[in-house]
C-alpha positions as CSV (number, residue, x, y, z in Angstrom):
1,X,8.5,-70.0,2.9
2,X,10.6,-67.4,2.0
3,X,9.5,-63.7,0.9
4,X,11.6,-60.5,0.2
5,X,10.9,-57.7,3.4
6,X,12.2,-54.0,2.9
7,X,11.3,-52.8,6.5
8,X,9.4,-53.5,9.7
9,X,8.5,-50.6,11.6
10,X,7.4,-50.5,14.9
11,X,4.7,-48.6,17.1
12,X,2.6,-47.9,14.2
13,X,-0.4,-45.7,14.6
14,X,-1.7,-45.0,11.4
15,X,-2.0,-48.7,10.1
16,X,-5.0,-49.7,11.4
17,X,-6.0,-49.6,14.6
18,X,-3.8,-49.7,17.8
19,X,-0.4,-50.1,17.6
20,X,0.8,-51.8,14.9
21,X,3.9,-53.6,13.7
22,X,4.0,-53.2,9.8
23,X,5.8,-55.6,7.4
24,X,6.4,-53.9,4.2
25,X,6.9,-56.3,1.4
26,X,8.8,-55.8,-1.8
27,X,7.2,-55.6,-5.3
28,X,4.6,-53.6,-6.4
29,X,2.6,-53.8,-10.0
30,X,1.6,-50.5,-10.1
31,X,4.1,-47.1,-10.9
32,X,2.0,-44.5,-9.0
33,X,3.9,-41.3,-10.2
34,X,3.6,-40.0,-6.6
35,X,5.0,-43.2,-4.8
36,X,6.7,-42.1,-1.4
37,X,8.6,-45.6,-1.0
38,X,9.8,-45.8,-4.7
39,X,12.2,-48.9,-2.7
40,X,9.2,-50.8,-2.6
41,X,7.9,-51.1,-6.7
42,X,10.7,-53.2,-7.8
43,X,10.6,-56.4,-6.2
44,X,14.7,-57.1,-5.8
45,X,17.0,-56.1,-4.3
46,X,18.4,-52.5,-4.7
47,X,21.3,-50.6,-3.6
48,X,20.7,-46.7,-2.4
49,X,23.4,-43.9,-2.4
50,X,23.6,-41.5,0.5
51,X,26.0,-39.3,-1.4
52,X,26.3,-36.8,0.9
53,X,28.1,-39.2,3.3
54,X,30.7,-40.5,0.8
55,X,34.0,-40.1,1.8
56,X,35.6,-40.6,-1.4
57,X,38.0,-42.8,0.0
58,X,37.7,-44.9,-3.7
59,X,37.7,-48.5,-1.3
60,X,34.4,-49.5,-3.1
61,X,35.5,-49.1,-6.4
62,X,38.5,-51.3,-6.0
63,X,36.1,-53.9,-4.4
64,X,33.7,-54.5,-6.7
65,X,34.2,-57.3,-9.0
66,X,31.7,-56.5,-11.8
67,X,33.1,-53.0,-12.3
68,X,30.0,-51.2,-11.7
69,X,31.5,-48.1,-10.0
70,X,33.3,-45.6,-11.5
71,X,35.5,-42.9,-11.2
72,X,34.3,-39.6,-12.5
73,X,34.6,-35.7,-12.0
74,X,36.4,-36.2,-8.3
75,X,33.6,-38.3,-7.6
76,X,32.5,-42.4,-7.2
77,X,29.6,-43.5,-9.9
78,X,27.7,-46.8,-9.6
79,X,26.3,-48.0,-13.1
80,X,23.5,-49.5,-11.2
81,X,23.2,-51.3,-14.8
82,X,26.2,-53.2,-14.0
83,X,25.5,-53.4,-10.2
84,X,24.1,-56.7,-8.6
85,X,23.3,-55.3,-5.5
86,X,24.9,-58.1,-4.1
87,X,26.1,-55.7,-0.7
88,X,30.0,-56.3,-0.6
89,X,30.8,-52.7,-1.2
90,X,27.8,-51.7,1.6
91,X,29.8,-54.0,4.0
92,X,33.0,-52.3,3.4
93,X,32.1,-48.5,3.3
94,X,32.2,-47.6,7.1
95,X,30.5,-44.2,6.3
96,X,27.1,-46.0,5.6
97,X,26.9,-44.1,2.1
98,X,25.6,-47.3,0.5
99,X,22.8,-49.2,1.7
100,X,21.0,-52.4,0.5
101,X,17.0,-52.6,0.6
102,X,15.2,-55.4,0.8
103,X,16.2,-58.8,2.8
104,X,14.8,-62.2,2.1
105,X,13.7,-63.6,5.2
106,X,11.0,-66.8,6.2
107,X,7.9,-66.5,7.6
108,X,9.4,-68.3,11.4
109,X,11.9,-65.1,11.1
110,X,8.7,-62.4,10.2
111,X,6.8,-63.9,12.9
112,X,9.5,-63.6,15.4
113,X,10.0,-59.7,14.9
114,X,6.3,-59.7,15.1
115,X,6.1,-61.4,18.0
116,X,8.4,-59.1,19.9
117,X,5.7,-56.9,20.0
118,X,2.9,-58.7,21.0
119,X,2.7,-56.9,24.2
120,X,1.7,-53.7,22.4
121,X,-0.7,-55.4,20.6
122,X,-2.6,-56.7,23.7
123,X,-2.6,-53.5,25.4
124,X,-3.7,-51.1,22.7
125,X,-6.2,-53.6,20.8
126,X,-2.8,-53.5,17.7
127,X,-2.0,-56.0,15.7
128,X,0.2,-56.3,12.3
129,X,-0.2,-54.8,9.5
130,X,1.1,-56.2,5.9
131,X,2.0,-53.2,3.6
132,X,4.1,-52.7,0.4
133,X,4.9,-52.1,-2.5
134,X,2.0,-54.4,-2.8
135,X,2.0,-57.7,-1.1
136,X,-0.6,-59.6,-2.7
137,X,2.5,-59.6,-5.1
138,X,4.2,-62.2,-2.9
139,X,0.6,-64.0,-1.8
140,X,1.9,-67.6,-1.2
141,X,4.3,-66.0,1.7
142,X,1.8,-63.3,2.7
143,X,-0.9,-66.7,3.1
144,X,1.1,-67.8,5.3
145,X,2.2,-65.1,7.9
146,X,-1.6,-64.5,7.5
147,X,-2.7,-67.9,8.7
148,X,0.8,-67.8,11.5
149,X,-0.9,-64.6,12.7
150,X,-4.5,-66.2,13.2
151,X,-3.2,-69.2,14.6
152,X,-1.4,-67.1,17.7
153,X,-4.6,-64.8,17.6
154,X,-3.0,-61.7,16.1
155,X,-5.2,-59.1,14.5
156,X,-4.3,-59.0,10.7
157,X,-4.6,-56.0,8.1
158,X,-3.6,-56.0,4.9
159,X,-3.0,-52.6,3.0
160,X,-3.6,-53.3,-1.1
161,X,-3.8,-51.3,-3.9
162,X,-6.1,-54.2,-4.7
163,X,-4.6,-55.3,-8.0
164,X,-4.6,-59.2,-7.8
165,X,-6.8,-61.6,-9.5
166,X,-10.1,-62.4,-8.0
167,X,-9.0,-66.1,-7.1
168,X,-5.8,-64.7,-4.9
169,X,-8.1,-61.8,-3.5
170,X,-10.4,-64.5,-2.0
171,X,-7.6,-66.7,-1.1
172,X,-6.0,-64.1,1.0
173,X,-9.3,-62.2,2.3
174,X,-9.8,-65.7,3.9
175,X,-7.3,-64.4,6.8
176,X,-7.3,-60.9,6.7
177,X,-9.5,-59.0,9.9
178,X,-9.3,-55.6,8.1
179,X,-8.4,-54.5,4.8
180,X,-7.0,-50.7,3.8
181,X,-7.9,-50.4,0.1
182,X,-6.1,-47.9,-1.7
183,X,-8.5,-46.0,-4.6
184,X,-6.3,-43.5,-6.2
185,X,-9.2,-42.3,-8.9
186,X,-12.4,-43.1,-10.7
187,X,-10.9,-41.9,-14.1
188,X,-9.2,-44.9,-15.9
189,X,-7.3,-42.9,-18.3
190,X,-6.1,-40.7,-15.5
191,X,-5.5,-44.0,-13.6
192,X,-3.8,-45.7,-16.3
193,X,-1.4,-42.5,-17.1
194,X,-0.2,-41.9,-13.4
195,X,-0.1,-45.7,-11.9
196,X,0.7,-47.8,-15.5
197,X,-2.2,-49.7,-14.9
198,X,-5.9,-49.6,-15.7
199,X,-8.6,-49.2,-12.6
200,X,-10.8,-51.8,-13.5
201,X,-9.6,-54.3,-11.8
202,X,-9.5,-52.8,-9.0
203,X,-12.9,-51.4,-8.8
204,X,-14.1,-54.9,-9.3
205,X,-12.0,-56.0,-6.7
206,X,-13.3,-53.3,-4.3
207,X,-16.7,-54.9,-5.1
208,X,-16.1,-57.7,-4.4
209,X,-14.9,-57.6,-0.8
210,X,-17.9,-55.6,-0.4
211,X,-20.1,-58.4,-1.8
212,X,-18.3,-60.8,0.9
213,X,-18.7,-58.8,4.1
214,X,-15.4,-58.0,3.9
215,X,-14.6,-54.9,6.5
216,X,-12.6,-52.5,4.7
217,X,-11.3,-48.7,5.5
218,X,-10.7,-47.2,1.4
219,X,-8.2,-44.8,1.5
220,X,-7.8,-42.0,-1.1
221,X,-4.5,-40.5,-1.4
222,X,-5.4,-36.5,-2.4
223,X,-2.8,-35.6,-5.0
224,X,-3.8,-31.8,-6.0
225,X,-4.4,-31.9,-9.5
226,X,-4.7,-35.3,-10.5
227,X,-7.7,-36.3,-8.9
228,X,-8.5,-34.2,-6.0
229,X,-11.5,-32.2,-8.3
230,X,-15.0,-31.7,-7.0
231,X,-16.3,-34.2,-10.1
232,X,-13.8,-37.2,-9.2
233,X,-14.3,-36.4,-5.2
234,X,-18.1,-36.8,-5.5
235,X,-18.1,-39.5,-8.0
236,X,-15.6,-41.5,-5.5
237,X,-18.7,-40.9,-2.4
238,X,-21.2,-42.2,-4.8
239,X,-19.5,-45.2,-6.0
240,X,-18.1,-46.1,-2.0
241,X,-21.5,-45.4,-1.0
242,X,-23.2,-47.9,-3.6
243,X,-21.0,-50.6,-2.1
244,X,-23.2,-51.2,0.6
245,X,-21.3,-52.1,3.6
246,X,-18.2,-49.5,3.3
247,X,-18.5,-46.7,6.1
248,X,-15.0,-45.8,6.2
249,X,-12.7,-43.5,4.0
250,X,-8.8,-42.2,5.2
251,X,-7.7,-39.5,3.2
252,X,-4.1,-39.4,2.7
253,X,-2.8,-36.0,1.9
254,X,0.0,-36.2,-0.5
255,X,3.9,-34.8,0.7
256,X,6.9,-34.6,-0.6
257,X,8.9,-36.8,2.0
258,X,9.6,-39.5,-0.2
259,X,11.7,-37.1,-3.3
260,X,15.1,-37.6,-1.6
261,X,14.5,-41.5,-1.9
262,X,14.0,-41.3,-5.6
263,X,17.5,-39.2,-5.9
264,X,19.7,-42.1,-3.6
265,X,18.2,-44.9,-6.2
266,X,19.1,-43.1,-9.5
267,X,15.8,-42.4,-10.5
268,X,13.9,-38.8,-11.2
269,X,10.8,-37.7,-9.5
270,X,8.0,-36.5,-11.8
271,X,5.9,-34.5,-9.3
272,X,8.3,-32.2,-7.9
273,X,5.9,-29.1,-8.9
274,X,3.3,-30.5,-7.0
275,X,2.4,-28.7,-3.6
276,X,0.9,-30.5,-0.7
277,X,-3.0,-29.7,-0.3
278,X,-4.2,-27.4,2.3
279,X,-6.2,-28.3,5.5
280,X,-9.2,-26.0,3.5
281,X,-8.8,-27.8,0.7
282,X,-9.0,-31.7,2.6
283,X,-11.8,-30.1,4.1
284,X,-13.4,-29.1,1.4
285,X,-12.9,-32.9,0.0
286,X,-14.2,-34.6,3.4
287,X,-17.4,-32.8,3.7
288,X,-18.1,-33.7,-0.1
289,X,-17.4,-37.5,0.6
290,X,-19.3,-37.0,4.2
291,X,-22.4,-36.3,1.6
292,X,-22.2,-40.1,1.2
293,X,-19.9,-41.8,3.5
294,X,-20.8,-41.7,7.3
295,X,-16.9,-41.6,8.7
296,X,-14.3,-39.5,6.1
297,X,-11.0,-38.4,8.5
298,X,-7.1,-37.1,7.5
């Protein structure tokens, strides 16, 4: 099968456990506000500008057949509703100023990056990791590497926002060792006004691994003033806790790495004014959770 990849790093350490190699796939459902890999929602290709390279040597404009760049002000414009990202002008600019994510490759060519690194697997008790976007989004090619990474006896986890149908959550668990389940918030309105899409579904989903033995880590991303509050913090613990067999939370503390990314594909950040919280403050949010989950790091 064939799938659409926007990166494979390397020598992860913050995937799961060991070192990882993790396979971000392209597409994700949800439009989380505060997204630091904004490449990964849509699920095509895209082209991304590093304007600050650009030479303004004009070569791409004269290239490109669908007349999607323009000149303007002294400077080259792509009218990324004209482009097709279809890469000629990213093979002739020599300054690297444009740049095309995401690559379809098949599962034989995933599993032979992956298997470059089995080594480091063995050695550190790794694996690979399958990331996004989200990619239960492209399950029928994520089934697959799955069940390619059992047979040759590689540890699999699978990091999901958890927004799927029930029938291709259970497909999928079916081959996953360990699952990192994203829970932004408990609040469905606030969920539904900073992601596009209602919690609900997610929740149940959350439940239901539970309800299968499933091992899961959640992970709570801690974006000050959306939903890192004392009454959302403890009413996350409770409901975590009431799972049963969840003894596990990450919190990720939000950053602002991810703005210049938004700027290169055209697009506008909306959390600019939003400050990174302080090691006092995850504190204050870990021993809160601790109240009712055994293990809460950042």
């Amino acid at each position: 099968m064939k799938g659409m990849v926007f990166n494979i790093q390397r020598y992860s350490v913050d995937d799961g456990p060991g070192i990882r190699t993790t396979i971000f796939l392209k597409g994700c459902p949800l439009r989380c506000q505060w997204c630091h890999n904004p490449e990964s929602i849509s699920p095509k290709k895209e082209l991304v500008l590093h304007e600050n390279r650009c030479l303004r040597c004009g070569d791409c404009m004269k290239l490109c057949k669908n007349n999607a760049i323009i000149s303007e002000d002294g400077k080259f414009v792509t009218l990324r509703e004209f482009c097709l990202a279809c890469g000629a002008c990213v093979e002739l600019c020599y300054a690297e100023a444009r740049e095309i994510v995401g690559k379809e490759m098949t599962t034989a060519e995933v599993m032979e990056e992956i298997e470059k690194d089995v080594v480091f697997f063995d050695e550190s008790g790794g694996g690979v990791t399958f990331s996004g976007g989200e990619p239960l989004l492209q399950h029928e090619f994520l089934v697959e590497l799955l069940e390619e990474c059992g047979r040759k006896n590689i540890h699999r986890v699978l990091d999901t926002t958890g927004y799927t149908s029930p029938s291709i959550l259970e497909r999928v668990s079916r081959s996953v060792d360990l699952f990192l389940y994203d829970l932004k918030t408990l609040d469905d309105e606030k969920h539904l006004a900073y992601t596009g899409v209602s919690n609900r579904l997610i929740l149940e989903n959350l439940r239901r691994l539970a309800e299968w033995q499933k091992k899961v880590i959640v992970r709570i991303p801690i974006i000050p003033g959306i939903n890192d509050d004392p009454e959302n913090v403890r009413k996350t613990g409770l409901f975590v806790a009431s799972l049963g067999n969840i003894s596990e939370v990450q919190l990720l503390p939000y950053h602002k790495t991810g703005i210049e990314k938004y700027h290169r594909l055209g697009e506008e950040y909306e959390l600019e004014e939003i400050a990174p919280p302080s090691s006092e403050h995850l504190d204050e949010i870990a021993r809160e959770l601790r109240n009712h989950i055994p293990v809460v790091s950042f």
